[in-house]
N, C-alpha and C positions, 0 to 999 in steps of 0.2 A: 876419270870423272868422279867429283865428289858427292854423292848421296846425302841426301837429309835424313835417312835412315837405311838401315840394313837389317833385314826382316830373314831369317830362316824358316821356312813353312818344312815342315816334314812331314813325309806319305803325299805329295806333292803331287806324282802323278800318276794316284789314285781317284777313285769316283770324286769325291768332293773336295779333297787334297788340289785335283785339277783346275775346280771351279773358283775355289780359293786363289790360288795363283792365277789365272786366267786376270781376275777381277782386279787384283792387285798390279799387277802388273799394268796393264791399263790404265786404271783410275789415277795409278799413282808413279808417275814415271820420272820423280826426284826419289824415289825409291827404289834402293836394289833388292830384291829376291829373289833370294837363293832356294831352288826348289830340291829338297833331300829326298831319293829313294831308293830304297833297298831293289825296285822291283821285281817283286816277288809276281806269281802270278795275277794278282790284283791291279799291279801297276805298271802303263803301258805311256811310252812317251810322244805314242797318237796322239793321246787323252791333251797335248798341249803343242800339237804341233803348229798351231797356228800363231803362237806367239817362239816361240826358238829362237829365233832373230833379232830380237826384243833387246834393245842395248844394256834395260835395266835388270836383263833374266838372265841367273846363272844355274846351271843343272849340276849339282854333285852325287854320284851313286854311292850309296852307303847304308850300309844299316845301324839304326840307330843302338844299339847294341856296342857298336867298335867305339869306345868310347874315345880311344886317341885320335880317331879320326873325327870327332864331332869337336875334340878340343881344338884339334889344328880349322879347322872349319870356321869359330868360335874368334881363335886368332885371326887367321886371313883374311875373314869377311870384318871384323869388327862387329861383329854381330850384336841388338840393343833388344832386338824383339823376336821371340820364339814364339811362333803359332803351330803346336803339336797336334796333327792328326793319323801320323802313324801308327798304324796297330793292325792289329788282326781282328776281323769281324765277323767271321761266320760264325751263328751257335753250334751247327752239325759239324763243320769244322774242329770248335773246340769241343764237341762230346768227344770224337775223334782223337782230338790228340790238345789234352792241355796242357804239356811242358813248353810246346810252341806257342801258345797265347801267353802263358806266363812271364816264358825268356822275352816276348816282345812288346807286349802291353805292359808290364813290371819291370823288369830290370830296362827295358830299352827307355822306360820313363826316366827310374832313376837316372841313365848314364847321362841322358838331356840336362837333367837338372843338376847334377855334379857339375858338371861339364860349363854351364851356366853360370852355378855359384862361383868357380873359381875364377874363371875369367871376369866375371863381374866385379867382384871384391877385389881385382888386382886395377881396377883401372880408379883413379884420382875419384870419379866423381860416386864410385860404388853404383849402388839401385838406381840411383836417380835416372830417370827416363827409360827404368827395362822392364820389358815385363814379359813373362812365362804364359802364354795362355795354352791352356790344354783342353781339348775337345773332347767330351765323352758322352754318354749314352745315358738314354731313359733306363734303361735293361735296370741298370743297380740296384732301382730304388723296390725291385722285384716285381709284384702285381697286382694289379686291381679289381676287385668283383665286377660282374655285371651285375646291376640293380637299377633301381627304377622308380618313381614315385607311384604310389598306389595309383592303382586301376589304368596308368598309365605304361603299353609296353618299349622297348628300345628299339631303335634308335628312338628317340625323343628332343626335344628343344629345348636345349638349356640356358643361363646366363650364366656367363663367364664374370671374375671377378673385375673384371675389365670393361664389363657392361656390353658385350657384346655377344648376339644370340648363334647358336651351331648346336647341329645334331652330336649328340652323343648315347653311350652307351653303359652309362652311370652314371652315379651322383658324387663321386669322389677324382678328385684328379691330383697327378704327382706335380707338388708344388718343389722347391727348393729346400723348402726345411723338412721334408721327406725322408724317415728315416730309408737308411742303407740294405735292404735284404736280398742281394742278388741270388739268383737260381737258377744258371750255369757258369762251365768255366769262364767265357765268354764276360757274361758280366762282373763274375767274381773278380777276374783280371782286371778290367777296366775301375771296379770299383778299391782296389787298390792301388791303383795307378793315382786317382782320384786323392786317396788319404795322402799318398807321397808329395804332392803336389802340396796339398796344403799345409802338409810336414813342414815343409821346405819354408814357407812361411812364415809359421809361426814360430819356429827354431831362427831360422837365421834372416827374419826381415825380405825376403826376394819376394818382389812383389807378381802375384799368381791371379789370373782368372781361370775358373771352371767354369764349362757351360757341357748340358746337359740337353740333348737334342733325341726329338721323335723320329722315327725313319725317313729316309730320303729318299726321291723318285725324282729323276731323271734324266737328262743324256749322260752317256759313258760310263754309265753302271755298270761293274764287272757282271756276266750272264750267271751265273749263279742265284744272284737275289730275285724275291718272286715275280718282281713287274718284269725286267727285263727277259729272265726265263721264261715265263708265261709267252710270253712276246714273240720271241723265238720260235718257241714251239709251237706256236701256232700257227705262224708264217710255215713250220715245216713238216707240220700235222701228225706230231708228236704228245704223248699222256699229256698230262698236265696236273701234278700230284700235289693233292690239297691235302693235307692234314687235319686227322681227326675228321670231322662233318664241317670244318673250316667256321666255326665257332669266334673262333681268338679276333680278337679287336685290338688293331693298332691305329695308334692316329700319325697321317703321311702327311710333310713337309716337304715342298720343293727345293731340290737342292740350290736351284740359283737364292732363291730366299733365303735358307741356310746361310750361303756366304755371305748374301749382303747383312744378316744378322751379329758375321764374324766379322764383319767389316768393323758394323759399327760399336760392337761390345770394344774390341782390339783399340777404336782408338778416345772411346767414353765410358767404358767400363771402370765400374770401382776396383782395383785391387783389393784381394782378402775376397772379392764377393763371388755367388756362382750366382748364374743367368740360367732358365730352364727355356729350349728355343725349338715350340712345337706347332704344328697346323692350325687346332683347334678345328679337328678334321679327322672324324671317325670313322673307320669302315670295320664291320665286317669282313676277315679274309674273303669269305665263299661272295660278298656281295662286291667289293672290290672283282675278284676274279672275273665277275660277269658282266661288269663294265669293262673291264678290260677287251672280252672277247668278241660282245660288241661292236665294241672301236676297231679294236684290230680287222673283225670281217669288214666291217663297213669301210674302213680307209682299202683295204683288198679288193674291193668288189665283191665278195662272197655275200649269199643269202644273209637274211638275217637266222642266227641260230646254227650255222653252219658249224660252229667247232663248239655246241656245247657239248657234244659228245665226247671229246678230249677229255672231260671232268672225270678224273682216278682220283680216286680216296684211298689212303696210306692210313700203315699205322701211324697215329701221333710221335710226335718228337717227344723223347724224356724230358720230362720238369719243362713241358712247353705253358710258358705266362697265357693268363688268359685275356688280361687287358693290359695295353698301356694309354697313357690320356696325360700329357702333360698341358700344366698352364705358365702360359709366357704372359700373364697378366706381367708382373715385375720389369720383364722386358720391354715392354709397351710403357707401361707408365714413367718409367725412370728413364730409358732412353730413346722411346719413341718408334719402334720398328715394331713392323708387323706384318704378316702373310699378303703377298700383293696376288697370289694365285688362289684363285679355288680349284678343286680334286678337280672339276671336269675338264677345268680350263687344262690343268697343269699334264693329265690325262691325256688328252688331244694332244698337248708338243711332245709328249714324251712317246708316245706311241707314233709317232711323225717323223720324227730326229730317228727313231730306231727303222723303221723300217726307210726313210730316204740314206741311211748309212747299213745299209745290210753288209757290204763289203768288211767294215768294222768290227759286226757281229761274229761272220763269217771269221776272219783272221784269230779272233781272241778266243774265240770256239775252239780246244782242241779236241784232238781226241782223247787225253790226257783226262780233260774235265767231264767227255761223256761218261767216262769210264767209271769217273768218279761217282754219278749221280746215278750211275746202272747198280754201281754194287750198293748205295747207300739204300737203296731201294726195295734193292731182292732180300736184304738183309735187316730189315723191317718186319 
C-alpha cells in the first residue's frame, strides 16, 4: 500500500510517545507510522495495544542511539517526517546517573538527525516536504520566582498575553525567547539536544521544529511520575513523599492536549520556529497533592480525608526549580490550539483511567522500581 506520508515517531510507546501514535494513527490512516522504541523501562507496548493491528502501524525496537539501524529505518520506511520524543526524563534519575541522559537525550539526538540529513539529501527532491520535529521540555529555560502584585497573595488571576484569564503564581512566564538556564542533568541534556537541532538547521538547511512543553498528566504515565505515584499509593496506603513543604509550582497540561498540539504544530508549524505548549494551569505541588487525594478517596469510597495522613515530607531534591509557567500565547495565535481540559476536568479521567486499569498499574509496578524509590528515599 502506498502512503501519503511516512512518519517515524520515536519513544513511541512511552507515556506521550503513546498518545502521539495512538492519535496519528487514527486520524490519519493514508499515513504509515512507524512507532521506534528502545523500551526501556518507561516504554511498554500495552501503552498501544489497541491499535497493533492497525494496517497503517509499524513497531520497530531500537534505540535511537544505533545509528545504522535508524539509517536502515530511514531507507525502508522512506521516511519524510520525524517526530522525536525519545529521551530519558526523570530528574532523580539523571541526579543518579547522567552519562545515560546524556548518551540518550544527545547523542541519540544527534544519531536522528545524521541519519536524517543523509538520507534526505540523497533523494532528488532534498528538504522539500521533511521535517525534524523534536519535543522538549520547559525544565531548560531553568526557573521562575514566585511573586505577586502588591498587597496581592498567589495563586492570583492573571491575564495571559492571549487575553485570557487563569490563576497563577507569578508575574513572569517562560515565553520562547526565554533565555537557556537549565539546572539539572536532566534539562541540561534536553537543552543540548535542543541546540543540535537547530544546529542542524541553520548549518545545513533541514527544516526543524522545537516545541517546548509543561508537564503531562494522564493515562499510561510511567508510575514514577508524581500523579500516577500518588495514585498508586494511595490505592495502596503507602508514604506519599512531598518534597521540601511541597512549595515548587508547575503548570500541568493534559497529555491528550499535548498531542493534539503535536498534531497540529507537525503539520502548520513554521520550520526554524519553536512553539512553547503549556496549561496555563498552576498548582502548587502540596495543593495539587490534595486534590489528588480527594479524588482518589472519593472515586474509593473512603471518607473524606482518609489518606491525608500518607503526607511524608522529604528532604528536597538538589537544584529542585521552584516555578515553571509557560506561555502558549504564540501557539494559540499563530495556529490556533489551545487547552480543551481544565486541571479538575483532566484530574477526574486521569484519576479514573488509573484506578478502572489497576491491572496495568499492577503489571508495570515491579519490584525493581519499589526498590528504586526505597533507597532514593532512605538516602535523602
Amino acid at each position: 500500500m502506498d502512503f501519503k506520508r511516512n512518519i517515524l515517531i520515536t519513544g513511541g510507546a512511552g507515556f506521550i510517545g503513546s498518545h502521539v501514535v495512538r492519535l496519528f494513527v487514527n486520524k490519519y490512516p493514508d499515513y504509515h507510522i512507524i512507532c521506534l522504541d528502545k523500551l526501556t523501562y518507561a516504554g511498554n507496548l500495552a501503552n498501544l495495544k489497541d491499535i497493533e493491528d492497525a494496517p497503517n502501524y509499524t513497531f520497530v525496537k531500537s534505540d535511537i542511539c544505533d545509528y545504522e539501524t535508524i539509517q536502515a529505518v530511514m531507507l525502508q520506511h522512506n521516511i519524510d517526517g520525524i517526530i522525536h520524543l525519545a529521551a530519558e526524563s526523570h530528574v532523580d534519575r539523571s541526579i543518579k546517573d547522567p552519562f545515560t541522559f546524556a548518551r540518550t537525550n544527545v547523542m541519540g539526538t544527534l544519531s536522528l538527525l545524521q541519519a536524517a540529513k543523509l538520507y534526505w539529501e540523497s533523494l532528488p527532491e532534498r528538504y522539500d516536504g521533511k521535517l525534524f520535529y523534536h519535543i522538549s521540555t520547559d525544565e531548560v529555560y531553568g526557573a521562575l520566582e514566585l511573586s505577586h502584585p502588591e498587597g496581592i497573595e498567589p495563586p492570583f488571576t492573571t491575564t495571559a498575553s492571549s487575553g485570557e484569564h487563569h490563576l497563577a503564581y507569578g508575574t513572569d512566564f517562560f515565553y520562547e525567547t526565554t533565555k537557556y538556564n537549565p539546572h539539572s542533568p536532566y534539562s541540561a541534556s534536553k537543552a543540548s539536544s535542543d541546540h543540535f537541532v537547530r544546529a542542524f538547521h541553520d548549518t545545513y538547511g533541514m527544516p526543524t521544529i522545537v516545541t517546548n512543553c509543561s508537564n503531562n498528566y494522564g493515562p499510561y504515565q510511567f508510575p514514577e511520575k508524581l500523579i500516577p505515584l500518588f495514585i498508586n499509593n494511595i490505592r495502596q496506603r503507602k508514604p506519599l513523599p512531598v518534597y521540601g513543604k511541597g512549595e515548587n509550582v508547575r503548570d500541568w497540561l493534559y497529555v491528550v492536549d499535548h498531542a493534539r498540539a503535536i498534531d497540529t504544530i507537525f503539520h502548520n508549524g513554521k520550520p526554524a520556529e519553536t512553539y512553547n505548549i503549556g496549561g496555563f494551569n498552576e498548582w502548587k505541588n502540596i495543593d495539587l497533592i490534595k486534590v489528588m487525594i480527594k479524588t482518589v478517596d472519593r472515586l474509593l469510597g473512603n471518607p473524606e480525608g482518609y489518606s491525608d495522613e500518607l503526607i511524608t515530607y522529604v528532604t528536597d531534591r538538589a537544584g529542585h526549580d521552584l516555578r515553571y509557567a509557560i506561555d502558549s500565547t504564540k501557539l494559540k495565535n499563530e495556529l490556533g490550539w489551545e487547552p480543551s481540559l481544565q486541571f479538575e476536568e483532566g484530574i477526574e479521567k486521569t484519576v479514573s483511567w488509573y484506578l478502572d486499569n489497576q491491572a496495568w498499574l499492577d503489571n508495570i509496578t515491579s519490584g525493581e522500581y519499589e526498590r528504586y524509590y526505597d533507597d532514593m528515599y532512605k538516602n535523602r
